[in-house]
C-alpha positions as CSV (number, residue, x, y, z in Angstrom):
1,X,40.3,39.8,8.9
2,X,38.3,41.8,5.8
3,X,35.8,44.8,7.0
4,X,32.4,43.5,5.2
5,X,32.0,47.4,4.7
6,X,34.9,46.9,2.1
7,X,33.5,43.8,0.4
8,X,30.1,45.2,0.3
9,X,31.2,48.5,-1.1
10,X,33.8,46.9,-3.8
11,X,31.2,44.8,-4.6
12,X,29.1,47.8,-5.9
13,X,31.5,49.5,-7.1
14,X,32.3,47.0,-10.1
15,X,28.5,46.5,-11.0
16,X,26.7,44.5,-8.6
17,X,23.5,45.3,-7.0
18,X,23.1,43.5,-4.0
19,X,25.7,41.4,-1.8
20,X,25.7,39.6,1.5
21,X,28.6,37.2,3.4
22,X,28.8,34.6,5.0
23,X,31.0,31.8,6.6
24,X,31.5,28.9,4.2
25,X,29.8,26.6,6.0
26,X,27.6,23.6,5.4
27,X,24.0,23.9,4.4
28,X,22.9,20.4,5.8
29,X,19.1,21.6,5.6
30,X,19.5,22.5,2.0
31,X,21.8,19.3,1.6
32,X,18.8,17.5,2.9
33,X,15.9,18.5,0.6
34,X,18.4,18.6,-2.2
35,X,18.5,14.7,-1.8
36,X,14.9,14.6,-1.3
37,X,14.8,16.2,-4.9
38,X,17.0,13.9,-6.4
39,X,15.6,10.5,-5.0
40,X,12.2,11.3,-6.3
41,X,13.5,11.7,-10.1
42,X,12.7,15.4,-10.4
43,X,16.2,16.2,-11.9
44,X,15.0,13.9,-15.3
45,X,18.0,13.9,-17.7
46,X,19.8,16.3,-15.5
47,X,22.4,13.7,-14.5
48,X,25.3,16.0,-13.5
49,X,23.5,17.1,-10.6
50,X,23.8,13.7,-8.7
51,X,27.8,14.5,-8.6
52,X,29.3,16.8,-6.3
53,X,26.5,16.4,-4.2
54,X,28.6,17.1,-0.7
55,X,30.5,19.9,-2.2
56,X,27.6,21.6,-3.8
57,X,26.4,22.6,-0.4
58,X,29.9,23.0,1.5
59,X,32.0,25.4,-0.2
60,X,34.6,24.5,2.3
61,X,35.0,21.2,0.0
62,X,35.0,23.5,-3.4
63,X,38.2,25.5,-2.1
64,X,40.9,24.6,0.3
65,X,41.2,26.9,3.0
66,X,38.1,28.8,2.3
67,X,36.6,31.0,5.6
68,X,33.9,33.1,4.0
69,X,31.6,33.0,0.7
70,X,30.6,36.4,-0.7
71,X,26.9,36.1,-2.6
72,X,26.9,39.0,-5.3
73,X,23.6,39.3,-7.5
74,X,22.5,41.9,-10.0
75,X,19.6,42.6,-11.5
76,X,18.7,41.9,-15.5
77,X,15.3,43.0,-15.8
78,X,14.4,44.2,-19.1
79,X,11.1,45.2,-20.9
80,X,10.6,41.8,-22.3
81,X,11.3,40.5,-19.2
82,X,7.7,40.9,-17.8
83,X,5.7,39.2,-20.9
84,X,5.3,38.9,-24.7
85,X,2.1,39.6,-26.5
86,X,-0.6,37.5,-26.7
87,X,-0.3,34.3,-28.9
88,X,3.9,34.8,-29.7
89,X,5.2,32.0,-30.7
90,X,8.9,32.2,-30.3
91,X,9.6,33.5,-26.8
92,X,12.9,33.6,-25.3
93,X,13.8,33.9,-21.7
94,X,15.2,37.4,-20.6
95,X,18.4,36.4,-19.4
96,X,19.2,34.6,-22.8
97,X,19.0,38.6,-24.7
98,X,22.3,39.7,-23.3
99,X,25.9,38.7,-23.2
100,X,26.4,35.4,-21.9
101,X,26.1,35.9,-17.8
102,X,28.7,33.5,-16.9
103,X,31.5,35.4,-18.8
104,X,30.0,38.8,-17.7
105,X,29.7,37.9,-14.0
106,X,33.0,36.1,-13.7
107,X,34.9,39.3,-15.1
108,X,33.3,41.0,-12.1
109,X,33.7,38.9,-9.5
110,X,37.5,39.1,-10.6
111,X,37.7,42.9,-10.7
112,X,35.9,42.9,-7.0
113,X,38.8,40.1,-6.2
114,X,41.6,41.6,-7.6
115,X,40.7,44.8,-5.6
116,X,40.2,43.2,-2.5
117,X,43.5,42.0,-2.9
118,X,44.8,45.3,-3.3
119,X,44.4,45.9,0.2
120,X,44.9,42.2,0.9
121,X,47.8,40.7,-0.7
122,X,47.8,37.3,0.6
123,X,44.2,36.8,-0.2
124,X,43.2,33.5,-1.8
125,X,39.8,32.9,-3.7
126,X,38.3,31.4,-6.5
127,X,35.3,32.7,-8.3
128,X,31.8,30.7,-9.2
129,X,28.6,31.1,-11.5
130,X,25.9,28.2,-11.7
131,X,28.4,26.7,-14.3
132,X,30.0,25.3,-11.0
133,X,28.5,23.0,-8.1
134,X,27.6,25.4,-5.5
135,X,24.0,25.7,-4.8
136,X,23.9,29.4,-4.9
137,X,20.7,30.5,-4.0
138,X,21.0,29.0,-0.5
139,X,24.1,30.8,0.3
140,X,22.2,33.9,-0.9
141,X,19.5,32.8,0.7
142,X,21.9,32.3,4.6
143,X,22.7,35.6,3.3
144,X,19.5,37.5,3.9
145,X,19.3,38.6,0.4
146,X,15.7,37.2,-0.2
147,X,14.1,33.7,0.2
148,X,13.3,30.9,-1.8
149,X,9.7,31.6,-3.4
150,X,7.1,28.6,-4.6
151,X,9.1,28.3,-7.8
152,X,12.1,27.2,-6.1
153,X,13.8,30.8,-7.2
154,X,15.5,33.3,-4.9
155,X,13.1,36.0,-4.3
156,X,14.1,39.3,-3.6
157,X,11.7,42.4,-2.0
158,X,13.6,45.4,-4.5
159,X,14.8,43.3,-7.6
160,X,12.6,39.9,-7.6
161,X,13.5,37.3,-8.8
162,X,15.6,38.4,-12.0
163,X,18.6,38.2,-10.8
164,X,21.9,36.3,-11.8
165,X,24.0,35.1,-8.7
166,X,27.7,34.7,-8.3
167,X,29.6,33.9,-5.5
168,X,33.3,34.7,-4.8
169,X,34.8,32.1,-2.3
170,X,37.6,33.2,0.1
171,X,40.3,32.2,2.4
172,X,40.0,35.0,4.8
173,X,37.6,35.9,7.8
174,X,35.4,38.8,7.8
175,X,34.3,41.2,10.3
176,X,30.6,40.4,10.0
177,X,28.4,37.9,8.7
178,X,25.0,38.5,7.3
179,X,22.2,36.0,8.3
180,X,18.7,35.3,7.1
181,X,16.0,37.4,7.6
182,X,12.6,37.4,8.0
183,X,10.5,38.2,5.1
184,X,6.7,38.4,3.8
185,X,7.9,36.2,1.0
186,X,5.1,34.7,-1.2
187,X,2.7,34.6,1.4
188,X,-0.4,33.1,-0.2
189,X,0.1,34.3,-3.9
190,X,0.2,31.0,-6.2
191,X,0.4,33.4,-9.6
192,X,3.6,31.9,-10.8
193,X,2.3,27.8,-10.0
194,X,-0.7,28.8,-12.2
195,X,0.9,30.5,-14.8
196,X,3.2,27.5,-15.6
197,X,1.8,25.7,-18.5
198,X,2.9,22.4,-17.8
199,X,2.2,22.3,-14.1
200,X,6.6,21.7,-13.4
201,X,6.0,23.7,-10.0
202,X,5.1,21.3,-7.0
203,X,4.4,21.9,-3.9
204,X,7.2,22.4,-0.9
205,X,9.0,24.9,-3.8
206,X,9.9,22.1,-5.7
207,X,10.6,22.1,-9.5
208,X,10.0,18.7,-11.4
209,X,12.6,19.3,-14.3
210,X,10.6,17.0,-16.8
211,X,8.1,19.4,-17.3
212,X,9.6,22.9,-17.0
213,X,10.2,24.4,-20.4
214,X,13.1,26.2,-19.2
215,X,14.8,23.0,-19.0
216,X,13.5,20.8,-21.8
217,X,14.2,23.7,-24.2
218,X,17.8,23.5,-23.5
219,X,19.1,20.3,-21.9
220,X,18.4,16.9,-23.6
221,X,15.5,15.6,-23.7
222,X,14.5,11.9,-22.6
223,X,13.7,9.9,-25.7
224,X,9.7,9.5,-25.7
225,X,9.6,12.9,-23.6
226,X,7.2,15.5,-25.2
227,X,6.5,18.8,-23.5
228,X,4.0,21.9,-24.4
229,X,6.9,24.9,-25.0
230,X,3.5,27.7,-25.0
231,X,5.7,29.1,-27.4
232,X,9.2,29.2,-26.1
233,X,12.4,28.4,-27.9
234,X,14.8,29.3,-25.2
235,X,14.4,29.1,-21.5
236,X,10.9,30.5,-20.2
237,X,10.0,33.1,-18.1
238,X,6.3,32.7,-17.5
239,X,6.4,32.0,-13.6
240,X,8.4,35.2,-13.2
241,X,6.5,37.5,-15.8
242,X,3.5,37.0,-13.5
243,X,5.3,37.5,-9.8
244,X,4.1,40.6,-7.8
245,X,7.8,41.3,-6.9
246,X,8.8,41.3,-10.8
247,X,6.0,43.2,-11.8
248,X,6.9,46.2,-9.8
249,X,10.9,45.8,-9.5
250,X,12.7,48.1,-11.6
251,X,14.8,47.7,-14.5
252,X,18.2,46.8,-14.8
253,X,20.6,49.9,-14.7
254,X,23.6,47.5,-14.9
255,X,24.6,48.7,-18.9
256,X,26.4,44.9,-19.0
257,X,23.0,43.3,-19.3
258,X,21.2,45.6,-21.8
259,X,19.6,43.1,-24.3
260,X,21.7,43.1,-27.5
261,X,19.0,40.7,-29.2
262,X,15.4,42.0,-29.8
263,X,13.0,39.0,-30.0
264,X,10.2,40.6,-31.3
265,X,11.7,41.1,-34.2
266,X,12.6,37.6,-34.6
267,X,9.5,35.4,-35.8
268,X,9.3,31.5,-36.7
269,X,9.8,32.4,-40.7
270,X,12.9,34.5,-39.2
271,X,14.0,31.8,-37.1
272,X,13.4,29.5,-39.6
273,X,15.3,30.9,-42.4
274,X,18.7,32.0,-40.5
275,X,22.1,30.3,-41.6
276,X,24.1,29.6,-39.0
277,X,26.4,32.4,-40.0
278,X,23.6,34.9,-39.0
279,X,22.7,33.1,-36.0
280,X,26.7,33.6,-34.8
281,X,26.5,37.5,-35.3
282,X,23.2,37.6,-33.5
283,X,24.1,35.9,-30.8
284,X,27.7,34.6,-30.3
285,X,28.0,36.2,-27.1
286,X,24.6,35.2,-25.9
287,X,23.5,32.1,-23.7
288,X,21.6,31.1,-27.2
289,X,24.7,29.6,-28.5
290,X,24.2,26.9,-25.5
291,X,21.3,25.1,-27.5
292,X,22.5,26.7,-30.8
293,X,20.6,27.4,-34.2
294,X,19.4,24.0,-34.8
295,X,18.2,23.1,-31.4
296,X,16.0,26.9,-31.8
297,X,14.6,25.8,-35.0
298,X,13.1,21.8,-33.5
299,X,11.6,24.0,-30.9
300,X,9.9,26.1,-33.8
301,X,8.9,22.7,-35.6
302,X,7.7,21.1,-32.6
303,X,4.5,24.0,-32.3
């Protein structure tokens, strides 16, 4: 058996912000409205999510022998992560600015594994970002880090939503679970369903993927399909630029997540006119290279 007091500290120790446990358990309720999701054709072309569907929510299924799921998150927050000036017509979503999360993440959810096992030889785990099929922010969520807010994002009272999850999946019980907790949550603020331009929040926190711009600007499009981008070429952050919790959280103190690409130097004619051999030393390390160079530029064309 693992003292949480261990986890939690380790856990802070190699970079993370915030972290809660948990036994890995089923989420049936999630599991449930997940499905609702899916039957109603809100997932568009985002076929994958159909597969895995039992595992996603049972990370029993994801790792043999697994007992508990530790949910780490840390903050990204930047100063463009709150807005870009009026009438900017090639936005790019905060996370996207900074070394690719999945690698960064990973590397520390190894380094809290590896000195877990320190003390824990035997110790078995395997480590996840939202590259894998484990429906994250309800395990944060069972956690008591925050709660799911109208635009289907985990919500949290210190960092808001800007956060990047990763969970590291054990074999071993802990001492103490955390549980979910009571919150104010959203209460009646609707900023971030009226700031989206396309209307892609629905009601019961609900995200209809055909018409969010953080979607269409990176995964395919259906043939026919034509969304208003307001200006984005990569991911969008409008429905969290305008959230109470956002506007007052910090910034990032995490040094791994300083922006290393400064879109407002960046304009369409910049965009544009980049060979790919720029575009690789601006952002080889960056989620950009998901849509890559000429992806960017049909997003441009398509204003």
């Amino acid at each position: 058996m693992i003292p949480k007091i261990l986890i939690t500290n380790t856990a802070k120790e190699v970079g993370f912000d915030i972290v809660g446990v948990v036994p890995a358990m089923p989420l049936e309720e999630e599991s449930q409205r997940f499905g609702v999701w899916l039957s109603e054709g809100h997932h568009s072309t985002l076929s994958y999510l159909e597969r895995n569907v039992e595992k996603r929510f049972d990370a029993s299924r994801l790792v043999e022998g697994a007992k508990s799921v530790v949910v780490c998150g840390v903050a990204y927050l930047s100063e463009y992560s709150r807005g870009y000036p009026e009438g900017w017509r090639t936005k790019i979503a905060s996370y996207a600015l900074n070394r690719d999360y999945h690698l960064t993440i990973k590397e520390m959810l190894s380094a809290l594994a590896e000195r877990l096992k320190a003390h824990y030889p035997q110790l078995r785990f395997r480590v996840f970002t939202d590259s894998a099929p484990l429906a994250e922010k309800s395990y944060a969520r069972r956690a008591g880090l925050g709660w799911i807010g109208r635009n289907s994002l985990l919500v949290t009272p210190e960092y808001g939503s800007m956060l990047l999850l990763g969970e590291l999946v054990i074999d071993e019980v802990v001492d103490e679970y955390d549980s979910p907790k009571e919150y104010i949550g959203c209460g009646e603020c609707r900023r971030c369903v009226e700031a989206c331009p396309n209307g892609a929040i629905l009601e019961g926190r609900y995200i209809d993927t055909r018409r969010c711009i953080a979607c269409r600007t990176i995964e395919p499009m259906a043939e026919g399909e034509s969304v208003d981008l307001d200006g984005w070429i990569f991911g969008c952050d409008a429905c969290q630029s305008v959230c109470p919790y956002n506007q007052r959280a910090m910034l990032h103190t995490n040094p791994n997540f300083d922006p290393i690409v400064d879109p407002l130097s960046l304009d369409s004619d910049a965009w544009l006119g980049m060979s790919e051999e720029e575009f690789s030393a601006l952002a080889s390390t960056t989620p950009l290279t998901r849509a890559g160079l000429e992806k960017i530029r049909s997003m441009i064309r398509r204003e």
